[in-house]
SEBA-58378 format. One record per residue (C-alpha): x negated, y negated, z negated; residue in one letter. Coordinates in steps of 0.02 Angstrom, whole numbers, padded with zeros to 5 digits, always signed. Each point is the difference from the previous one (the first is absolute). Layout:
N
XYZA;...
//
This chain:
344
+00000+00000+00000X;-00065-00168+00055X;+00090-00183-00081X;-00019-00114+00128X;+00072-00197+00008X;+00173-00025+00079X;-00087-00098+00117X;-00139+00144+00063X;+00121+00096+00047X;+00040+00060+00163X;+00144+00092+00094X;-00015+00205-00016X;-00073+00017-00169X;+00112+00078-00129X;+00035-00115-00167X;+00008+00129-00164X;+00053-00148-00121X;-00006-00188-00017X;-00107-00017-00137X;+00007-00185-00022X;+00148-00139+00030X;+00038-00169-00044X;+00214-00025+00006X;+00117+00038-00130X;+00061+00151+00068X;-00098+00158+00016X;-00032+00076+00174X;-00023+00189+00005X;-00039+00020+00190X;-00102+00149+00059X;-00007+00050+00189X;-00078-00036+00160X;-00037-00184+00078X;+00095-00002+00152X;-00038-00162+00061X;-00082-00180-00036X;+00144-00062-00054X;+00044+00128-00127X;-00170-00055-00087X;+00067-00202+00011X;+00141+00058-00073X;-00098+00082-00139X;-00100-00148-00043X;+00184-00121-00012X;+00046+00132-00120X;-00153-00051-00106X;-00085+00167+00031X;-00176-00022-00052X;-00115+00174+00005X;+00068+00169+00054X;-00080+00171-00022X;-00015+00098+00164X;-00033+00176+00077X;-00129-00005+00128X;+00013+00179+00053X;+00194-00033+00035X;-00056-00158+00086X;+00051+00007+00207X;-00031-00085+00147X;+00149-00130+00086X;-00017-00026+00172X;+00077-00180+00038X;+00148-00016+00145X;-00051-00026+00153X;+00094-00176+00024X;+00150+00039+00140X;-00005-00121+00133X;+00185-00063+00037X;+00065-00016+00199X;+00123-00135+00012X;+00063-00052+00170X;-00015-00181+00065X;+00180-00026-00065X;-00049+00034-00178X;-00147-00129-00008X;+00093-00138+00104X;+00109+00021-00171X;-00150+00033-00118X;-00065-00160+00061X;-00159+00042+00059X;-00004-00086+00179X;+00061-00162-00108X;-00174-00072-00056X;+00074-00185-00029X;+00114+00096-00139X;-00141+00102-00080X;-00111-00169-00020X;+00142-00087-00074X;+00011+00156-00103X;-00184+00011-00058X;+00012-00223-00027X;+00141+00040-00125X;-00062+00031-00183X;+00077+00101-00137X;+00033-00149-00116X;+00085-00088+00166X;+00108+00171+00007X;+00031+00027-00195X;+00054-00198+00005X;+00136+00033+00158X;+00075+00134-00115X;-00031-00046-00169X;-00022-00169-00033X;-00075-00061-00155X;+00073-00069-00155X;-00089-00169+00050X;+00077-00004+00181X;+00196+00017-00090X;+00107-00166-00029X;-00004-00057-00169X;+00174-00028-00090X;-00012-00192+00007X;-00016+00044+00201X;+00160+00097-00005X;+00094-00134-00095X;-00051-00164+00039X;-00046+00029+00194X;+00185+00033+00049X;+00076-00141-00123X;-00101-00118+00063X;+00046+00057+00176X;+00173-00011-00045X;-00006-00177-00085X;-00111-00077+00156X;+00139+00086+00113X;+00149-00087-00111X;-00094-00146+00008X;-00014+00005+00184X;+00191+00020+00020X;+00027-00161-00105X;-00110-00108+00082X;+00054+00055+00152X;+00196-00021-00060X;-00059-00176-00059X;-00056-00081+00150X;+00142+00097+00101X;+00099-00109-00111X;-00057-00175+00003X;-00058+00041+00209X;+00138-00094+00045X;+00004-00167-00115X;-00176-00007+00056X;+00037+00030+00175X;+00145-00145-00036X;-00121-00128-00076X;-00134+00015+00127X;+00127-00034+00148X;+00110-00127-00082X;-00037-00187+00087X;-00116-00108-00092X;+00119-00123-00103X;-00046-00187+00032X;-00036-00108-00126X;+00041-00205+00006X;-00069-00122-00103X;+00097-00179+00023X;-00098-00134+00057X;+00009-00188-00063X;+00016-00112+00147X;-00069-00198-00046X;+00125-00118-00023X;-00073-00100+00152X;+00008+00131+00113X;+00172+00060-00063X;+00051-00196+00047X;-00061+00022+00192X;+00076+00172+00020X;+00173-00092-00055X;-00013-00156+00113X;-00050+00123+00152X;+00158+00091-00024X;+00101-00160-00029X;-00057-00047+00190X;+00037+00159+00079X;+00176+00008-00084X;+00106-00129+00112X;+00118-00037-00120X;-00126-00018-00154X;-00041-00146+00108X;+00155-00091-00010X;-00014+00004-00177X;-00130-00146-00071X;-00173+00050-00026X;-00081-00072-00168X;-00143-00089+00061X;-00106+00036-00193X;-00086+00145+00041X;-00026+00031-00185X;+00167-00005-00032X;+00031+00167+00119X;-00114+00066-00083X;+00080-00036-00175X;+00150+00081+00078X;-00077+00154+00059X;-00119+00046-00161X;+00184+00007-00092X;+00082+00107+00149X;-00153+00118-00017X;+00011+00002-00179X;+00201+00025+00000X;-00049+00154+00118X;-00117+00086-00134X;+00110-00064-00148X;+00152+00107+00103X;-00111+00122+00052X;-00063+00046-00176X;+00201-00038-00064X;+00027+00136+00113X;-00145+00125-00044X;+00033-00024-00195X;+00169+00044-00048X;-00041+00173+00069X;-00164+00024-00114X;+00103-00059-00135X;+00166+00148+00036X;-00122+00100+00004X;-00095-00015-00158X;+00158-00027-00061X;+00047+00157+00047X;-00162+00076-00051X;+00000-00081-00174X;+00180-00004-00039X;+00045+00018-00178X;+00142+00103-00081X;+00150-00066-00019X;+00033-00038-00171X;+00187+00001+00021X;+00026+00190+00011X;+00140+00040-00118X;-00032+00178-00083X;+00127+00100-00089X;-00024-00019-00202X;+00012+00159+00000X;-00124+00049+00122X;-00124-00109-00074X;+00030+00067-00204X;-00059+00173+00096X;-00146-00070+00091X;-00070-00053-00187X;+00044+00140-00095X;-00112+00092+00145X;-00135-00127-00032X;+00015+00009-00178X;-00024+00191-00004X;-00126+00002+00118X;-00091-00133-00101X;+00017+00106-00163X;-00089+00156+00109X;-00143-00086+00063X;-00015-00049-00202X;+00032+00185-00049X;+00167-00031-00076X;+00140+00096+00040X;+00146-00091+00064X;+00155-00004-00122X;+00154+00010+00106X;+00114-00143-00085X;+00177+00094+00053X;+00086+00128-00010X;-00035+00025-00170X;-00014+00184-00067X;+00098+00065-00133X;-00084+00117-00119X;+00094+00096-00139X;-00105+00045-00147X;+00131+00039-00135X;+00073+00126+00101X;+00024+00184-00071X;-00092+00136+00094X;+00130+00146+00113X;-00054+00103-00153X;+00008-00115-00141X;+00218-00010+00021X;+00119+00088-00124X;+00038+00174+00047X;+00186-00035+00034X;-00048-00095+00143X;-00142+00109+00070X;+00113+00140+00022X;+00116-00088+00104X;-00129-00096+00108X;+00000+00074+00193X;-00159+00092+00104X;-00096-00148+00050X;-00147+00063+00102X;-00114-00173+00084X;-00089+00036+00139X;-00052-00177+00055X;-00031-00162-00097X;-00041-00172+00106X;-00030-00133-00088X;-00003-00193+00061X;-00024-00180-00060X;+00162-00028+00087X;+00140+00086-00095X;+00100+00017+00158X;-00154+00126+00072X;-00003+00111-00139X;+00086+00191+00022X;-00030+00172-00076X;+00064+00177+00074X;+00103+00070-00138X;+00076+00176+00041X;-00039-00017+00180X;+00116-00165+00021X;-00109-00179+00026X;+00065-00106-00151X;-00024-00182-00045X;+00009-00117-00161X;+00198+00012-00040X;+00044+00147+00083X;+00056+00159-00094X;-00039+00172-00011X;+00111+00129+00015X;+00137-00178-00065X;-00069+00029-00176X;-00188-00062-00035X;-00023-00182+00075X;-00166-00038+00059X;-00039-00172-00075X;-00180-00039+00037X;-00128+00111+00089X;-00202-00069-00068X;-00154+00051+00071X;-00035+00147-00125X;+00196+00051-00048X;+00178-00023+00033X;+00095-00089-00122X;+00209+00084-00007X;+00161+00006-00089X;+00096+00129-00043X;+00159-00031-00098X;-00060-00192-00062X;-00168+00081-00072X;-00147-00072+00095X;-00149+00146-00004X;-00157+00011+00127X;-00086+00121+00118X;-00158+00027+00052X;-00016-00024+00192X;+00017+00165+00111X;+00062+00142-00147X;+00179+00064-00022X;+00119+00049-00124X;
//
């Protein structure tokens, strides 16, 4: 027996044993190397030294490699004729191909890529759409102010009182019967007469022009009348509104002055009266109690029937007052109390 090094042997000889491994798990392999590869796989196992037989040891002729025929067919498709396609082959890499197929963690989008790229391309395209809605709009007032005519402006002119007097004497000569009337001969008395024409016409002019300013700041600035006549009792509401609201804002509760409530505190309980009359009092089962400031509003549901302050039940207990917490009856001239929703 011979121990050789995993990695002195050589296909043919005959391992006995492993005498030595590095792994975990214990190999018991004993037989004949086949093959190269049966001794790689040895050594992945973390087989270290193995004892061997030399007189079982044989010799393993190799396999002739077998030359494969293909017809012209099968290499047009194998690619063989195409050399552009193997060069482009041997130029690509192995990272280039592991990249195509598996990118790395580096080349994915981060989450703010995800979230903010298509928000932002939503709020540019919104934003887009309002511009664009925007000048659609005001298009055609713009379209209106750049093709309205140019207004034109005049400023008045003051015309010398000199000149004023020769444009009145020319038209005094070419008016025929001007001329029968008598011209003064005072030129400076003409002129007197035409400043005060002149200054009529602006006096009229701005007679004219004023009375509308003043409608319409008149108009504008117009007080109330003072003269509005308001219902007394209309305008007693409209303070007692302002008075409560007042006593809010100051964190006092409003005290309504009217109706004024009526509460019974000498009155006997249902179960504080005389025997003789609870055993003639009738079923009495309340169901509903509403209670207003407003006498009128107030209603309880006594055996199924809606019943008011006066009314009777069953014509012999009077209801005399219904309160917030109780209902306040009468039942053969005895006035006794319940509590709100119970029955007898």
């Amino acid at each position: 027996m011979k121990i050789l090094a995993i990695q002195d042997t050589t296909p043919g000889m005959m391992i006995v044993r492993i005498t030595q491994q590095n792994g975990p798990v214990k190999i018991r392999k004993s037989g004949l190397i086949t093959s190269a590869s049966m001794i790689q796989g040895l050594i992945e196992m973390g087989v270290q030294e193995v004892e061997i037989d030399p007189e079982q040891t044989v010799e393993i002729c190799a396999d002739d490699a077998q030359q494969s025929v293909s017809t012209p067919t099968q290499a047009l498709l194998r690619g063989q004729f195409d050399t552009q396609a193997r060069k482009t082959d041997a130029a690509i890499n192995e990272q280039f191909n592991r990249s195509l197929f598996l990118p790395t963690v580096n080349a994915l989008p981060n989450w703010w890529q995800r979230a903010v790229r298509p928000a932002a391309l939503y709020v540019l395209i919104g934003f887009g759409g309002l511009a664009s809605g925007y000048v659609l709009a005001k298009l055609p007032g713009w379209y209106s102010q750049i093709t309205a005519p140019v207004p034109v402006v005049r400023h008045p002119v003051s015309v010398p009182p000199q000149q004023a007097a020769e444009s009145l004497q020319a038209s005094l000569n070419s008016n025929p019967v001007a001329q029968d009337k008598p011209v003064p001969a005072d030129i400076s008395g003409s002129t007197e007469q035409i400043e005060p024409l002149a200054n009529s016409a602006a006096v009229s002019n701005a007679d004219v022009v004023q009375p509308a300013v003043e409608s319409n700041e008149n108009i504008i600035n117009a007080e109330p009348d003072d003269n509005v006549s308001v219902s007394p009792e209309l305008m007693a509401r409209f303070n007692k509104v302002l008075s409560d609201l007042e006593k809010e804002d100051s964190g006092e509760e409003p005290v309504p002055a009217a109706p004024k409530v009526t509460v019974h505190d000498d009155i006997k309980r249902i179960d504080q009266l005389p025997a003789r009359l609870l055993t003639r009092l009738p079923a009495m089962d309340f169901s509903a109690h509403m209670y207003a400031t407003i006498p009128r509003d107030r209603w309880v549901r006594v055996n199924g029937q809606d019943k008011t302050e006066g009314d009777w039940i069953d014509d012999r207990v009077q209801i005399v007052n219904i309160e917030a917490q109780r209902v306040i009856l009468r039942f053969e001239g005895e006035l006794f109390a319940m509590t709100a929703l119970t029955d007898w």
